[in-house]
N, C-alpha and C positions, 0 to 999 in steps of 0.2 A: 152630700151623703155618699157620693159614688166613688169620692175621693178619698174618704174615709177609710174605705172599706176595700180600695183598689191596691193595687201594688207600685204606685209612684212610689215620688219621695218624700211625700207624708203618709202615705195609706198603710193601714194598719193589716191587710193582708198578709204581707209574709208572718207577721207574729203570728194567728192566728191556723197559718197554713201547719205552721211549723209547733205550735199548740196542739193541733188536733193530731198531727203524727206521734207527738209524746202521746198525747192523754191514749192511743191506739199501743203504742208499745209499752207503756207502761199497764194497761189493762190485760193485753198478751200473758207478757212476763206475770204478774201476779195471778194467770189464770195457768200456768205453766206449774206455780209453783200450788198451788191450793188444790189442782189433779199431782202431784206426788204426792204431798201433803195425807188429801184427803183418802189415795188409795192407801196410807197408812193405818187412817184410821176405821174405814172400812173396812181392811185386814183385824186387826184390834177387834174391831167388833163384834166379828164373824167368828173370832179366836175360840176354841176350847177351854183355852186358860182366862178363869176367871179377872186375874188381875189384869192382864191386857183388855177385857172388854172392860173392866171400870176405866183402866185407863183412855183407853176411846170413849166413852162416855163422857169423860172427867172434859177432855180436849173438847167437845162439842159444848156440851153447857159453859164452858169459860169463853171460848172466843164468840158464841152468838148471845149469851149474856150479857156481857160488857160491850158497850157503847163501840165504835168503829172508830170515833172520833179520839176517843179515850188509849185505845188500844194503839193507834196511829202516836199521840202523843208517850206513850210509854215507851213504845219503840224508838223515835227519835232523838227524844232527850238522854234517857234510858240506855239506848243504844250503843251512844257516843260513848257514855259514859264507862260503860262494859268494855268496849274497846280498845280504851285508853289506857284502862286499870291492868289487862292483858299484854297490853304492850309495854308498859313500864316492869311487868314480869321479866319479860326478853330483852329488856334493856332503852325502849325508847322514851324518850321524854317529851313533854309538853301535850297539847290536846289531840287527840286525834280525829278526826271529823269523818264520820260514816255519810257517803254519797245518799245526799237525801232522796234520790231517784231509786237508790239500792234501797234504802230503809219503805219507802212507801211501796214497791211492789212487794218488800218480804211479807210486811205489813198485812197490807189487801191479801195475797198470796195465802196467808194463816188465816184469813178470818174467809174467804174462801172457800179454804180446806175444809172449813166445818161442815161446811154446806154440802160441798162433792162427795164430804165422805159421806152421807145417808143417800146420796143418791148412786153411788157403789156398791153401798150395801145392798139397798132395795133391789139394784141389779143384776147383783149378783143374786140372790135369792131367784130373781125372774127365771133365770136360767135352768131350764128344763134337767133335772135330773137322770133322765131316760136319754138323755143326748151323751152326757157322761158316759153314762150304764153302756150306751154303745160304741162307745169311741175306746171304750175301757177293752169290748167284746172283742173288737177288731184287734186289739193287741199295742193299741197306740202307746207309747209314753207317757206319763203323768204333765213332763214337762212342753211335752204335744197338746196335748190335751188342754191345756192351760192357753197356749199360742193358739193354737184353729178351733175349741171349741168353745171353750168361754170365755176368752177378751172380747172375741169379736160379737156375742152376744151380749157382753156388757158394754160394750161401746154404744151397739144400737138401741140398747133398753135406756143409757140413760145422757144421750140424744138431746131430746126433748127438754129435761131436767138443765142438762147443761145450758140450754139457750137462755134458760133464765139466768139460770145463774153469770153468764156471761153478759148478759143484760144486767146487772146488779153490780160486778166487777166494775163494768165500765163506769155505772154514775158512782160506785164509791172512788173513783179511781179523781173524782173533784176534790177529794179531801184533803189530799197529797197538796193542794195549795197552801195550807199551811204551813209547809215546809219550805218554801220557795221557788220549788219546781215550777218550769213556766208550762203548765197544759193547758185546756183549755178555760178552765174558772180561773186560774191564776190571770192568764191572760187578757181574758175577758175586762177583768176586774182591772185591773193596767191601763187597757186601752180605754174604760171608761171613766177614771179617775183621771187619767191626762186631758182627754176631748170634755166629759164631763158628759156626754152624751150616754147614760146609763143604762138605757133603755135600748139601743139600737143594741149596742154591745152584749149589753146578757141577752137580748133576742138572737143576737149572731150566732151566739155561745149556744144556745137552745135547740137553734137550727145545725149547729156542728155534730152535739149528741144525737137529735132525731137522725141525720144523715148515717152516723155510724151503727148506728141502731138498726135501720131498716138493711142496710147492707149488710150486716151481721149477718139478720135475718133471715136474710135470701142464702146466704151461704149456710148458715144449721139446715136451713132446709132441704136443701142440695145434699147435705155431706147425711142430714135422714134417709131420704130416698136412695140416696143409693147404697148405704148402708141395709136397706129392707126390698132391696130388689131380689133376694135369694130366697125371701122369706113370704113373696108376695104369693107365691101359686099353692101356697100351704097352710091358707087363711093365716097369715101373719098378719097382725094391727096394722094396719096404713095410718102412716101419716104424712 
């Protein structure tokens, strides 16, 4: 079993090593792009102008509506397809093939975004008015004001909110095996169709996400506290 699992010249380690560092940057990048995303539609929501906030509404009911798996599918067949049709615009011919590693974090990234943006919005709302009102008094700029007084309170309001979400990124970030990418269920699934040992491997695979998971963990919780050390001596929420 130890051979299996080691890094000889059968051992299925290095796949595995090199599986979890995808399925970690691939979860990254799609959590990268679902916080641009979603402070979009956050802004959208927040908006004055009626048609922007349907349109931010519109974007959340369609990507958390429709399935992940579905949507992942859209994208990559779909994808290709868009691509190619564009490129024979400007002159190129034959298929074009969209990097299935780019398609699954844009993917994740969008359906993501749904999720960040209500927890943007929520946090921006959190943020104290009266904080404004006096950053406004002292003569600050708008553009100030936006940089030192409420990003940095919407960061720490939605904290918390992110860790899940970032927890969620990572297990959809398994679906991306349908596309070929080798992460960690791709992998998994490889090393146990070759050994045939199904059991030891998706257990491997199990223990690779619990790992990134609880590490995660420990860092949101890190980058919480010290994001609410400013706020501790002025009854601010601990967490």
């Amino acid at each position: 079993m130890m051979a299996l699992l080691g890094f000889g010249e059968n051992g299925w380690g290095p796949l595995i090593v090199s599986a979890a560092c995808t399925t970690l940057l691939l979860s990254l990048a799609a959590l990268v792009v679902g916080a641009v995303v979603g402070s979009g539609v956050a802004a959208a929501k927040l908006s004055p102008v009626k048609l922007m906030r349907v349109a931010g509404e519109g974007y959340s009911v369609v990507f958390r509506g429709i399935p992940e798996l579905l949507i992942l599918y859209l994208f990559y067949f779909g994808g290709s397809g868009v691509v190619t049709w564009a490129g024979h615009l400007f002159g190129a011919s034959g298929f074009i093939e969209v990097p299935p590693f780019l398609i699954g974090a844009l993917a994740i990234g969008l359906i993501s975004g749904s999720y960040q943006g209500e927890v943007f919005r929520a946090a921006r709302l959190a943020v104290s008015h009266g904080d404004i009102e006096a950053a406004q008094a002292m003569g600050m700029l708008p553009w100030c004001i936006r940089r030192r007084i409420v990003a940095p309170q919407i960061i720490r309001y939605a904290l918390p909110a992110m860790s899940n979400i970032w927890q969620m990124t990572l297990k959809d970030s398994a679906l991306i095996s349908v596309t070929g990418v080798v992460e960690l269920m791709r992998a998994s699934q490889v090393a146990a169709g070759s050994t045939h040992h199904y059991f030891t491997f998706y257990l491997v695979g199990g223990g690779c996400y619990l790992v990134l998971t609880v590490l995660s963990n420990s860092a949101f919780k890190r980058a919480e506290q010290r994001m609410g050390r400013g706020w501790q001596g002025h009854g601010a929420a601990q967490y």
